[in-house]
C-alpha positions as CSV (number, residue, x, y, z in Angstrom):
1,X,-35.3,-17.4,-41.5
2,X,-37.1,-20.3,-43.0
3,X,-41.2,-19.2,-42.6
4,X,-43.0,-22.4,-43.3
5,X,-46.6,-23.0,-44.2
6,X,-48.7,-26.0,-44.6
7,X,-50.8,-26.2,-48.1
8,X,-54.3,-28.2,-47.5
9,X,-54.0,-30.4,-49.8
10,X,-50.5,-32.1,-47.9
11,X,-53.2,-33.1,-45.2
12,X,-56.1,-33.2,-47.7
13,X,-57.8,-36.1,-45.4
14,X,-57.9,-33.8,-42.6
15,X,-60.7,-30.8,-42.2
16,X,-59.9,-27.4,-42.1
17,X,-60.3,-26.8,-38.1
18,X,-57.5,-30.2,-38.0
19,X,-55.3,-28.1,-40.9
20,X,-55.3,-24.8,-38.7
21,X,-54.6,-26.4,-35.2
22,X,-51.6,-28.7,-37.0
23,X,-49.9,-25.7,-38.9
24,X,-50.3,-23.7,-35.4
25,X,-48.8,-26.7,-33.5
26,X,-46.0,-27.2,-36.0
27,X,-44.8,-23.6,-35.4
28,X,-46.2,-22.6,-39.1
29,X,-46.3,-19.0,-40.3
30,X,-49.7,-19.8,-42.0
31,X,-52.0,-22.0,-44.1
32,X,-53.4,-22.5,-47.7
33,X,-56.8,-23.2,-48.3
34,X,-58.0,-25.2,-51.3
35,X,-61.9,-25.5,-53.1
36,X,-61.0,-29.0,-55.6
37,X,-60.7,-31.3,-52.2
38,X,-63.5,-33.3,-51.5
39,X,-65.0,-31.7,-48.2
40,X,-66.3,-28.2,-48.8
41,X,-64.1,-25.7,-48.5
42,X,-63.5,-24.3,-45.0
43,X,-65.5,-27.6,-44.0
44,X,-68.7,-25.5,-44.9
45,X,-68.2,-22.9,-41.9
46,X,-68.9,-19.6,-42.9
47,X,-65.5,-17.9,-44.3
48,X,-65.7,-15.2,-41.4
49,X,-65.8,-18.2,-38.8
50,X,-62.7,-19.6,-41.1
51,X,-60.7,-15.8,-40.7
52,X,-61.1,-15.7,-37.0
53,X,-60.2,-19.8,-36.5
54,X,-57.0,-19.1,-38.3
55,X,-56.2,-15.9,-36.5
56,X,-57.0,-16.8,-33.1
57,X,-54.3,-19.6,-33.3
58,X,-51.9,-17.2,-34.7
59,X,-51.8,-17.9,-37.8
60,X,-51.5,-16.2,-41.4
61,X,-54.3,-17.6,-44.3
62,X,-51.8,-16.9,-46.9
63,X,-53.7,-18.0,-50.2
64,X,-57.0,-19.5,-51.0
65,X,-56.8,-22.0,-54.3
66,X,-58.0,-21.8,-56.9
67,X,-58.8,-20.2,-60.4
68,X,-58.4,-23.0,-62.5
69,X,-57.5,-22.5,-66.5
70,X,-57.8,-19.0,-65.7
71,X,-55.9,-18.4,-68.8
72,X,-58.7,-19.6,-70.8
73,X,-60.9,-16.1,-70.2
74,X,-64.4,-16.4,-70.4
75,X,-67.3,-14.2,-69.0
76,X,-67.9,-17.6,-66.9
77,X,-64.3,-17.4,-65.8
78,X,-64.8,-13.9,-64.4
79,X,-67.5,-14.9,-62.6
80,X,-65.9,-18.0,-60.8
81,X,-62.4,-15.5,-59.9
82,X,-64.6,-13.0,-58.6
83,X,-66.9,-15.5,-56.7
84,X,-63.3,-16.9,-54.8
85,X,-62.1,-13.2,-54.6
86,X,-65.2,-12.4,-52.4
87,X,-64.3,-15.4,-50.5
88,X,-61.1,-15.0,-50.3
89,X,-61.6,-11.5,-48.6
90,X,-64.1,-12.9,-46.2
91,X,-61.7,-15.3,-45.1
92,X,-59.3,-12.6,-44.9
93,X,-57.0,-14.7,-47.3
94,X,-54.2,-12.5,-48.3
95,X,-54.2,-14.2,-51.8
96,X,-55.8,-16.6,-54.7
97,X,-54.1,-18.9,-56.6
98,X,-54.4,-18.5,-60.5
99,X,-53.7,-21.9,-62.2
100,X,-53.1,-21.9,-65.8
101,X,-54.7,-24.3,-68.0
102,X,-52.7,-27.8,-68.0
103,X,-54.5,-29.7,-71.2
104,X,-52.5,-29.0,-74.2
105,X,-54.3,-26.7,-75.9
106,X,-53.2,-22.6,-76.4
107,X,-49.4,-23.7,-76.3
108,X,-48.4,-21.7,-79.4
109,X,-45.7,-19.3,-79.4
110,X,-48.1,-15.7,-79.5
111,X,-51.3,-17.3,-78.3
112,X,-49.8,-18.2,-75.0
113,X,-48.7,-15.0,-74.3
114,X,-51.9,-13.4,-75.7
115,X,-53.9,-15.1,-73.9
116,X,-51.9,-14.6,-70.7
117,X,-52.2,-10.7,-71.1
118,X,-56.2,-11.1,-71.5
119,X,-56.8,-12.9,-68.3
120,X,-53.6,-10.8,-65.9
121,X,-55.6,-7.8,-67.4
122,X,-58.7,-8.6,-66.1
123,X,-57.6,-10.0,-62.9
124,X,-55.5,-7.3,-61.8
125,X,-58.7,-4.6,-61.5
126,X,-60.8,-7.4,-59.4
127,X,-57.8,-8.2,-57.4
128,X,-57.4,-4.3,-56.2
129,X,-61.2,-4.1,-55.7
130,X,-61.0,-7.1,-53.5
131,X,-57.5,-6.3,-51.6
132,X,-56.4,-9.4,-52.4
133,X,-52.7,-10.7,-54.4
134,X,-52.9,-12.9,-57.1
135,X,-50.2,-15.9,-57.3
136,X,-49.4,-16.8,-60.7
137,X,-48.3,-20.1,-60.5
138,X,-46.5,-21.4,-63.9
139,X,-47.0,-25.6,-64.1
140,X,-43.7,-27.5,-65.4
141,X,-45.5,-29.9,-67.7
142,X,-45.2,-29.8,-70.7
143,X,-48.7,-29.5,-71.6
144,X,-49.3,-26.5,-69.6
145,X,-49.6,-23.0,-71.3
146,X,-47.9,-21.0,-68.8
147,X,-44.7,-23.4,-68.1
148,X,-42.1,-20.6,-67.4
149,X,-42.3,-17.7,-64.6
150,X,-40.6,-15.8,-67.2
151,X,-43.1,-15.4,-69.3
152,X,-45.6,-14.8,-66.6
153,X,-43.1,-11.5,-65.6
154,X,-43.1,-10.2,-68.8
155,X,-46.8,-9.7,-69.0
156,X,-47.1,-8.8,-65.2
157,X,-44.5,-6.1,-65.7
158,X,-46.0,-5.0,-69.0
159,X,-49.6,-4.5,-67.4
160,X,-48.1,-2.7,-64.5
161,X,-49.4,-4.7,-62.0
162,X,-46.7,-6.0,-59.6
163,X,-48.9,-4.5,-57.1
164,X,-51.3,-7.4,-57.2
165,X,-49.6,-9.7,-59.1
166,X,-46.9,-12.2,-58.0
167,X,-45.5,-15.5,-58.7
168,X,-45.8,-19.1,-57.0
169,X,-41.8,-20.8,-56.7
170,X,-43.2,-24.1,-57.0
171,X,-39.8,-26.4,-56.9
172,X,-41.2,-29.5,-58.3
173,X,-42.4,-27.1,-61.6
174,X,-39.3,-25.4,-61.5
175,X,-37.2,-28.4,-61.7
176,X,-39.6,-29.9,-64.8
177,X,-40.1,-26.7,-66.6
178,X,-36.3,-26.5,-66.7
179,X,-36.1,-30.3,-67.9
180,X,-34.6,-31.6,-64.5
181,X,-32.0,-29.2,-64.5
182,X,-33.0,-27.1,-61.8
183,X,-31.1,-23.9,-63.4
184,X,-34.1,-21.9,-64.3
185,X,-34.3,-18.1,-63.5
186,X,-36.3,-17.9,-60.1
187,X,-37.6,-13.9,-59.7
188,X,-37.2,-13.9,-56.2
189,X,-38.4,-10.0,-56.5
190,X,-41.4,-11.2,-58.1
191,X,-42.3,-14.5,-56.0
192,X,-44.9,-14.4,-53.8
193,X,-45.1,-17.8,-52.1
194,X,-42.8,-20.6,-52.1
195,X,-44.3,-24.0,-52.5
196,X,-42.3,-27.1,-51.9
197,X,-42.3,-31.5,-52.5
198,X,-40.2,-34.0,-52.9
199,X,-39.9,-36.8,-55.6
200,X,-37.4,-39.4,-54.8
201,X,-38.7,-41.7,-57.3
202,X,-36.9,-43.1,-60.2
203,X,-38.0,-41.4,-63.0
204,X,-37.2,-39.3,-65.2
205,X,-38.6,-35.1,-64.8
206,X,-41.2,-35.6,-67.9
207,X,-42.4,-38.6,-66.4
208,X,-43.0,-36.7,-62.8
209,X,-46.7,-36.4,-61.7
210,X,-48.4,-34.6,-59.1
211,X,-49.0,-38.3,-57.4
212,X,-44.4,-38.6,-56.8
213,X,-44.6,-35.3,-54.7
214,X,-44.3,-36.4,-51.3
215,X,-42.1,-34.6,-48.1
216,X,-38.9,-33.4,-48.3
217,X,-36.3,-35.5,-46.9
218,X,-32.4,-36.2,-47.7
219,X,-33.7,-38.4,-50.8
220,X,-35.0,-35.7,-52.6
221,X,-34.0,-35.3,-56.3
222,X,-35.6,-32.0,-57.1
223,X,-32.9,-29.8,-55.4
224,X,-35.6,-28.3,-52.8
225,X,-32.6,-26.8,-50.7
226,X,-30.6,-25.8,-53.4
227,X,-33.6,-23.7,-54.6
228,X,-34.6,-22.3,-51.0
229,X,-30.7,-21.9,-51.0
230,X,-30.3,-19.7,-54.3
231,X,-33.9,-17.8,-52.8
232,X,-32.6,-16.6,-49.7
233,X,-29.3,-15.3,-50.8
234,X,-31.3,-13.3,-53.5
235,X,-33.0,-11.8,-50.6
236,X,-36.6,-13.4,-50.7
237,X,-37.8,-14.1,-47.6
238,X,-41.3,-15.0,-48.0
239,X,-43.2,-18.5,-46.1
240,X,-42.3,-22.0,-48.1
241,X,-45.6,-23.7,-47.7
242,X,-45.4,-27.6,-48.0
243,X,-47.5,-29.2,-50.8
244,X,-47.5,-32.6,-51.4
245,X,-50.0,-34.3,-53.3
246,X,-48.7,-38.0,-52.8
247,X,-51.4,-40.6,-51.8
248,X,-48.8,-42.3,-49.8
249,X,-48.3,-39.0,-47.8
250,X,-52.3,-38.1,-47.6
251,X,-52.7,-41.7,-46.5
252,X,-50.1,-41.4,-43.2
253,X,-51.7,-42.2,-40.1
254,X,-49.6,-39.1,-38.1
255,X,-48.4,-36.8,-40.2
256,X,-47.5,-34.3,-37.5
257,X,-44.4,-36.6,-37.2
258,X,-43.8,-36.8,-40.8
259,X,-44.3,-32.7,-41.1
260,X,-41.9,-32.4,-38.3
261,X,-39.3,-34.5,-39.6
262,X,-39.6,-33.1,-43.1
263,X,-39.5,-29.3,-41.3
264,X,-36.6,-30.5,-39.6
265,X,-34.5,-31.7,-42.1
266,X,-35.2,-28.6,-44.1
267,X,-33.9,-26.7,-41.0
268,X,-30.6,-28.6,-41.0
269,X,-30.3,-27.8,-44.6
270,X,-30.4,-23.9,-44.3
271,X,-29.0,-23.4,-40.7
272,X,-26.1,-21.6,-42.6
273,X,-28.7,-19.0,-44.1
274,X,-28.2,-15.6,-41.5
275,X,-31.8,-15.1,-39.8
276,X,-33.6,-11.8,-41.5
């Protein structure tokens, strides 16, 4: 059963009280939160007024975003993950999203790694305190030092801490970390989250940028169903949130319509997937 989920920033013009009462009217399983939009986070409301909006229309708020660079530790960088962990909690956010530093530097084969064990080591301990998951989500570009889940699994397993730490399937990283070919290795036992966008753009995948992820419609040229496909008959069965960072999608004047049609064809594209 396909359990989808609407990321703030597809609707980053909209506030937080228009996010939750879209998702809910969309037949959503939940929403993500985001601090690095321009309105404050949870439109300033308190994050116990944000917990109970989101639960009184029936809703899930699967991950608040984000640690930035958090593989570039610092004493400062504890401090900002544990500020959004007590947030997060508040909330009553299930997750945060840990986003690995995307500027070139601390690519090199043993520092990457190194540097990955540092932070997940750290992290783990305030995630438990906090009751919280943390979703590791590897970034496809090449200037990223966490491009592969794989790596990312290897440290979480070695730390012992699939308890609280999971991956983010994000399909337009997948397909560029994997150089457009979309044949990657997905963990589905170790994916928290799905996140999903479209590029139908003519270019090529080390040319793709945040600003070509739109919806997902029969156009696509990342494979977004073939991914979902592979997924499911692994057994994963976890909410596919929507995330599209496009200014042509944040600048739609309905984008209930243009959810719905982009949940729809999605539908059509797994009906043959047996219901869990």
């Amino acid at each position: 059963m396909l359990h989808l989920a609407l990321n703030h920033m597809t609707v980053a013009r909209l506030g937080f009280r228009q996010l939750v009462n879209l998702a809910a009217d969309l037949g959503c399983v939940g929403v993500e939160a985001r601090n690095d939009l321009p309105q404050p986070l949870f439109d300033g409301m308190p994050a116990a007024e944000a917990a109970a909006l989101v639960r009184d229309r029936g809703l899930r708020l699967l991950a608040l975003a984000e640690v930035k660079r958090f593989n570039d530790w610092s004493a400062d960088k504890a401090t900002e993950a544990l500020a959004l962990m007590q947030v997060a909690r508040d909330a009553g956010a299930e997750a945060v999203a840990l986003i690995p530093r995307n500027d070139g530097l601390g690519l090199g084969n043993g520092e990457r790694q190194a540097n990955l064990r540092v932070a997940l080591r750290e992290l783990a301990p305030m995630l438990r305190d906090h009751g919280l998951k943390g979703y590791v989500e590897p970034l496809g570009f090449a200037a990223c030092a966490l491009r592969h889940k794989g790596e990312a699994v290897e440290v979480i397993e070695a730390l012992r801490a699939t308890d609280v730490l999971a991956l983010v399937h994000d399909t337009f990283h997948h397909h560029l970390a994997d150089d457009g070919q979309g044949a990657g290795p997905i963990f589905p036992t170790m994916t928290g989250i799905v996140h999903i966008s479209g590029v139908i753009d003519a270019v090529a995948a080390p040319d793709m940028t945040d600003a070509h992820r739109g919806l997902v419609d029969r156009n696509d040229r990342l494979g977004n169903a073939a991914q979902l496909r592979a997924l499911f008959a692994a057994g994963w069965d976890g909410p596919v949130s929507v995330e599209a960072f496009s200014p042509a999608v944040h600048a739609v004047t309905d984008p209930g319509t243009a959810l719905a049609g982009c949940f729809e064809f999605l539908r059509s594209e797994l009906a043959a997937i047996p219901a869990t």
